[in-house]
Structures are given as structure tokens and as C-alpha cells.
N, C-alpha and C positions, 0 to 999 in steps of 0.2 A: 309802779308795779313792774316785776322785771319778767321777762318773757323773752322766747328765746326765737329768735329770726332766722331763717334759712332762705337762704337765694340757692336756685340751681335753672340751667340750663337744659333742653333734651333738642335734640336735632327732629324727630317727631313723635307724635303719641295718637295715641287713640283712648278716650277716655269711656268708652261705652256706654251707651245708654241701653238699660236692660231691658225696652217690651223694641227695641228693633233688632229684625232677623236677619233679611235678605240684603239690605245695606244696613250693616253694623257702623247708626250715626256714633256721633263724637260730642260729646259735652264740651263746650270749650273751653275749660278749667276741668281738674281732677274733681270729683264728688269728695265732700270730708269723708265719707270712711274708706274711700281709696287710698288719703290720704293716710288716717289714721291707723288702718292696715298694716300698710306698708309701715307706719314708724316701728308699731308694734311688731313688725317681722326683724325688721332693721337689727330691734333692742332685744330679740331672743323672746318676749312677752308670748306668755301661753295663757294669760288672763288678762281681762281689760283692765286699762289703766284711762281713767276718766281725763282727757283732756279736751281745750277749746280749739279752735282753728279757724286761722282768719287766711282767705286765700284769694290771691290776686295774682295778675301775669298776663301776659301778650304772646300771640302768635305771626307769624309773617304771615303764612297763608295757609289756605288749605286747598288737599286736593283727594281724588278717590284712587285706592289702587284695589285691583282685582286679585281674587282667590278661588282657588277652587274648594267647594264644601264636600267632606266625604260624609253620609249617613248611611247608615247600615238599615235594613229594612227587619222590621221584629220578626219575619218567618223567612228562611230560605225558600226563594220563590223561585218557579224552573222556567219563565218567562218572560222576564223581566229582569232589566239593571244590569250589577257586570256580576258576576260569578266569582268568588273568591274562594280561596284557601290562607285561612288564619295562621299567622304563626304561632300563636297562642290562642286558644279558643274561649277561654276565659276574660280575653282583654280583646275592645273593640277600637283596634289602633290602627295605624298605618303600617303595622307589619304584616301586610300581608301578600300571598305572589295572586296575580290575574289566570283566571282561567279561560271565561269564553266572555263574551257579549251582546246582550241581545240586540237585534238592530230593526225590529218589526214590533207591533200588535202581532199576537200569536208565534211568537218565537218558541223553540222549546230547549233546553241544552241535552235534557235527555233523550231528544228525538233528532236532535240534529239539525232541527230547523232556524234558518232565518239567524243565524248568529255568527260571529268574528271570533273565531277558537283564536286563543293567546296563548295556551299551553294545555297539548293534545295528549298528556301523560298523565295529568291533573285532570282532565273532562271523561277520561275514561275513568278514572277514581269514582268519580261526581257517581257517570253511570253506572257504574256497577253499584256502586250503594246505594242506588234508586232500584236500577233491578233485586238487589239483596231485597229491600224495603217491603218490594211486592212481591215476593217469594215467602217472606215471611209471614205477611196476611193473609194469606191464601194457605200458608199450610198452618196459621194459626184458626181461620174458620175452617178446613177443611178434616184437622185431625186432631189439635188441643183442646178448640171446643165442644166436640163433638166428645173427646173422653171424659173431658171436665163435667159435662152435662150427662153423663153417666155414671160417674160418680156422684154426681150430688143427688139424680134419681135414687141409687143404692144407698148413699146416708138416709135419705127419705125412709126408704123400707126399712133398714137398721133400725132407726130412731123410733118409726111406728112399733117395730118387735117388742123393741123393749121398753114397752109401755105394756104387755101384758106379763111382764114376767117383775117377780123382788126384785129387788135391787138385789140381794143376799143370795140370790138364788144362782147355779152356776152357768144354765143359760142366759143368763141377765151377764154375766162376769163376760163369758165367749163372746157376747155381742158388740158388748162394750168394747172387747180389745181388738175384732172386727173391726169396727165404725172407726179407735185411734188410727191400725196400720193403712188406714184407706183416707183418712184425713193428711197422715204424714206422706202416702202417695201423691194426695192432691198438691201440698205443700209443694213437694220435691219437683213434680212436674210443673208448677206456676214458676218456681223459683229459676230452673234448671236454663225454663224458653227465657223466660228474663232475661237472666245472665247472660246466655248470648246473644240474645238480642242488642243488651245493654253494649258488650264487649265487641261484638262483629259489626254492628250498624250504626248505633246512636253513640257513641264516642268519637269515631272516624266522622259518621258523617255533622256532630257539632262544628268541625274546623271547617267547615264550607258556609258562607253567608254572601247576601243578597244585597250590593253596594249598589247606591245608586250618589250621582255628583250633581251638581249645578255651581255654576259660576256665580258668584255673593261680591259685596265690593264693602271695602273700609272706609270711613271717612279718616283722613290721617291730617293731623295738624303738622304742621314746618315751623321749625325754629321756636320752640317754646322758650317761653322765661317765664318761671315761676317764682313770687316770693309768699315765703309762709312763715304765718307768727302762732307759736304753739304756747298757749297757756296750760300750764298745769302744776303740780307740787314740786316741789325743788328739784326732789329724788330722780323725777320720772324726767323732765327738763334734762337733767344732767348725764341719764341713761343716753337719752336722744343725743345730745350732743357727745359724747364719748364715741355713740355707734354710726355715727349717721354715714360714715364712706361705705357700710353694708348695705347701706340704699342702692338699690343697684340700679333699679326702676319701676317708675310709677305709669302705670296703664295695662298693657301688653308685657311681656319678658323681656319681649328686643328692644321696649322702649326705656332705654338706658339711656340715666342722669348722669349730670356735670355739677359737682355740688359748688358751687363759686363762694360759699359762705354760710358761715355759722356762728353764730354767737349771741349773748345776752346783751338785749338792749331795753330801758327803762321808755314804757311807753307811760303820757300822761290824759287826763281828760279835759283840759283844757287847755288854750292855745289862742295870742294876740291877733294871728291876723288867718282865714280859714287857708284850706289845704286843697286845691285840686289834684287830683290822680291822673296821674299818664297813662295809670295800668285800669284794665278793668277785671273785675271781681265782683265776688257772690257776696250781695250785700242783704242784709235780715230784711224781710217786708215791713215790717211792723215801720223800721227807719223810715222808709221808702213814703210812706203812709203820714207818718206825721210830719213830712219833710225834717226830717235832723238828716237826712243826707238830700244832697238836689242837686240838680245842671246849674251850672252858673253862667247861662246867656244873656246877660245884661242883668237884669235881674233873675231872683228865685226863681226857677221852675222846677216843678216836684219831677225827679231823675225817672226815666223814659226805658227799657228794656225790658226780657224775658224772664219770665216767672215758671220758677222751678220749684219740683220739691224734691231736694236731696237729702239721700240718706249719710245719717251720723254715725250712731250707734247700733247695736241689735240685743234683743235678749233672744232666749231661746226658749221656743210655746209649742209643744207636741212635736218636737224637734223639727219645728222651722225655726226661720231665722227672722223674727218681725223685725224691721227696721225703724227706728226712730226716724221723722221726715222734719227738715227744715223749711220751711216756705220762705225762697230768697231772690231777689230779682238779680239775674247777670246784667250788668249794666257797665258803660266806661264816661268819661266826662264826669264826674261827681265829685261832689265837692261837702266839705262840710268845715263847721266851726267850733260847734259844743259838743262835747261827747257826753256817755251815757252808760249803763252798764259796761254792755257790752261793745261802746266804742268808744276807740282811742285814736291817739296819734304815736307814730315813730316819729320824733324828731331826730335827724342830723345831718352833720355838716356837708354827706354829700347828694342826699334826696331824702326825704320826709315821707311817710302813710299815711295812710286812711289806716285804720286796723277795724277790722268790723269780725268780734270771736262769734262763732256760732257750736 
């Protein structure tokens, strides 16, 4: 069967594992559909293209490097975190300039207390749209409510009128047009405070939000090598190998590949004498289980490592993303003799595989 192999190098990576936060660990291999992602980016794919993936490789070492996290808190809070002015308020980036910071319990920026002003042209903004804020509320209960609720008294009375009169009659007609120009009153005054309200406060003050940081750390792998054997239809095989120097990188952005090789090579399932691995990789359980794969210490022992369940594939269910999960033990030392569906060997003249697709 012919299948197409790819070696590449990365000087580090990080291959994340999704429920850690505050150290973002490191898988120590790419998950398949990290892997399968990336082909599909590589080759321009906007729909999936069903392939396998057998994936092995080594690192030198690992170490943790530090970062800083920025989150944005869901309510601009006047007491808390650092104060900011967005550069776009729509987008929660790092574009944005520092204004003050709280440095206490009970800080306030609109009051001046307990904070480290960073920009004193920018905090007066802040406050004045906080005093705007409450100028507003005050002369929204003290004089739109106060007309609005007289208004809607006088629809009351209107409405009761013309319950004693025809419809056809022309005091019924007078009342009516009454009750419309006091409805379009009401309209105009709701609409009018809005609008400025919308325009003088609540637009200005959207570009100000309530950043708070902590320091998070990466697990980063050093000196990757990775080899991967992609089964699939000729077509899709031959995409990949056309495209594959648009691999830029598999993990992270920064974590940019070395692609050292590519090409087709005939893997078979059986083989004279068995095969150990220098490299270790995410081998199927089920193997693992009936030993068709094992450590070769003197004798058979069923192979020893960490049980994962990684994601392959996804459909799409109430527009999430279910992921299809492999159950496969990482493991290194392993050895095998007879293959099986889904295992093979690479034979050649300058190093040999295990190939285990999943």
C-alpha cells in the first residue's frame, strides 16, 4: 500500500491540551487533527478530506516559558484591574492605550482613589462619562419620567373617552387624533433621550473596559522531530505533497517547521524479523491490549505508557464542533512483528517504522 511519509523538524512547540489554563500543558506529539488541520490549511481544503495518520517523533527536552494573560472583564468596572481605552471597541485586542490602575480593595477611578493614573487626558474622559452617566439618570427620573407617566395617565383618560362615544361619531374621530399626536409625542421624547444618550455616552463610553492580567506559563517542547505517514486517496496524497512547504506550523503560529522530506513510500504488513522504534508515538489501544505491539525486554511485555484520548475528526451538532476521540497509549521502546489493519511497517534502507494509522 502506498502512503505518503513526511519527516519535519521544529526547534519548539507547544501542542496544547484543551481543559488546561493556567499552565497551558503540552501533548508530547501533535493530536491528529492538529495534524490533519494543518494538512487541510496547507492544501487550501475548505471541506474535509477523510485521511489516516500515524504519528511519531522525539523531543530533546522540555521546559516552561512565562506569559502574560490579558482578559477583559464582561462589565467596565470603576474599581478594579487596569482601565483601558480600546482602539476599536468592537474588537477585544491588544490594541489598546492604559489609563489608570487600581492598586487597593476600594479603589475608585472615578473618584480618584487608591490608583496609578497612566494617562491623565484619558481618565478625565473616563470621568466625565461617568458624571455624564449620572446626569442622565437623574434628569431621566426627574423629568422624562415624570412626563412619560403623564402621558400615559392622558392616554388612560383619552382611551377611557372613547369608549363612550361611535366610533363614526366626530367626537370619537377628535379623540382619536388626540391620543395619535400624544402617542407620536411619546415616541419622539423616548427616541430623542435615546439618541443622545446612545451618541453622547454609550458609544464614547463602549471604548473603555476593565483589563485584568496574570502571569500563565507554556509547556514548550525543544528540538522536535517529527515523522508522519498520511493514508488517504491518491488525489488528496498528492494535494499534500504538492502543498506541503505552506506548512508553516504545527502547534502555536511561531511554532514553524523544517520539512526534511516528503514522499511516497510502500508500507507492508508483514515482515521476517520484528521492528523496534527509536521514536515514540501514539499507538491505538486496542494494539496495546492484545499485545500486537509490546516492549521487548528480554522477553514480550505488553508496552507500558500514557493513555490519551485524542481528537481526529469533527462533525458539526447545534454548531458545535464534536470531536471524534481515539483511545491510544503514548508510549516509546515498542516493538512489533505482525501487522494488522491498521498496522504496518516502512521499510528502508536507511531506518524502518512501526506505522500505526488512526
Amino acid at each position: 500500500m502506498e502512503i505518503l511519509r513526511i519527516i519535519l523538524t521544529q526547534s519548539s512547540a507547544n501542542y496544547k491540551k484543551e481543559e488546561t489554563v493556567y499552565n497551558k500543558m503540552t501533548y508530547p506529539l501533535p493530536p491528529f487533527s492538529t495534524i490533519i488541520g494543518a494538512l487541510h490549511s496547507a492544501c487550501g481544503y475548505r471541506s474535509y478530506h477523510p485521511m489516516d495518520v500515524s504519528i511519531q517523533g522525539k523531543y530533546e527536552s522540555m521546559h516552561k516559558k512565562t506569559y502574560i494573560d490579558h482578559c477583559f472583564l464582561k462589565f467596565t468596572e470603576d474599581d478594579r484591574g487596569i482601565l483601558v481605552k480600546m482602539k476599536n471597541e468592537n474588537l477585544l485586542s491588544t490594541a489598546f492605550d492604559k489609563v489608570a490602575k487600581s492598586k487597593v480593595q476600594g479603589s475608585s477611578f472615578r473618584k480618584d482613589i487608591a490608583i496609578g493614573v497612566i494617562d491623565r487626558e484619558l481618565l478625565e474622559e473616563y470621568r466625565e462619562l461617568k458624571e455624564l452617566a449620572k446626569k442622565l439618570a437623574n434628569f431621566k427620573s426627574k423629568r422624562i419620567d415624570k412626563v412619560l407617566d403623564a402621558i400615559k395617565k392622558r392616554k388612560k383618560t383619552l382611551s377611557d373617552k372613547k369608549k363612550k362615544w361611535e366610533s363614526n361619531s366626530t367626537i370619537f374621530k377628535m379623540i382619536s387624533k388626540r391620543e395619535k399626536e400624544i402617542k407620536e409625542l411619546e415616541k419622539k421624547i423616548k427616541y430623542r433621550f435615546k439618541d443622545y444618550k446612545n451618541k453622547e455616552y454609550e458609544i464614547p463610553y463602549s471604548k473603555f473596559a476593565s483589563l485584568t492580567t496574570s502571569l500563565k506559563y507554556y509547556e514548550i517542547l525543544n528540538n522536535v522531530e517529527l515523522i508522519l505517514h498520511i493514508r488517504s486517496d491518491k488525489d488528496t496524497l498528492t494535494d499534500i505533497k504538492d502543498n506541503i512547504y505552506n506548512l508553516k506550523s504545527i502547534g502555536r503560529s511561531e511554532d514553524f517547521v523544517d520539512i526534511k522530506e516528503v514522499c511516497f513510500v510502500d508500507v507492508v504488513d508483514s515482515i521476517e524479523e520484528g521492528i523496534t522504534s527509536e521514536y515514540s508515538a501514539y499507538i491505538d489501544y486496542e494494539l496495546i491490549k492484545n499485545e500486537s505491539v509490546y516492549l521487548r525486554l528480554g522477553d514480550k511485555i505488553s508496552a507500558n505508557g500514557t493513555k490519551y484520548y485524542i481528537n481526529k475528526n469533527y462533525v458539526i451538532e447545534d454548531n458545535k464542533r464534536i470531536f471524534q476521540k481515539k483511545k491510544v497509549v503514548y508510549t516509546s521502546l515498542y516493538s512489533a512483528e505482525v501487522g494488522s489493519d491498521n498496522l504496518y511497517f516502512d521499510i528502508s534502507k536507511e531506518k524502518s517504522y512501526i506505522v500505526n494509522f488512526n
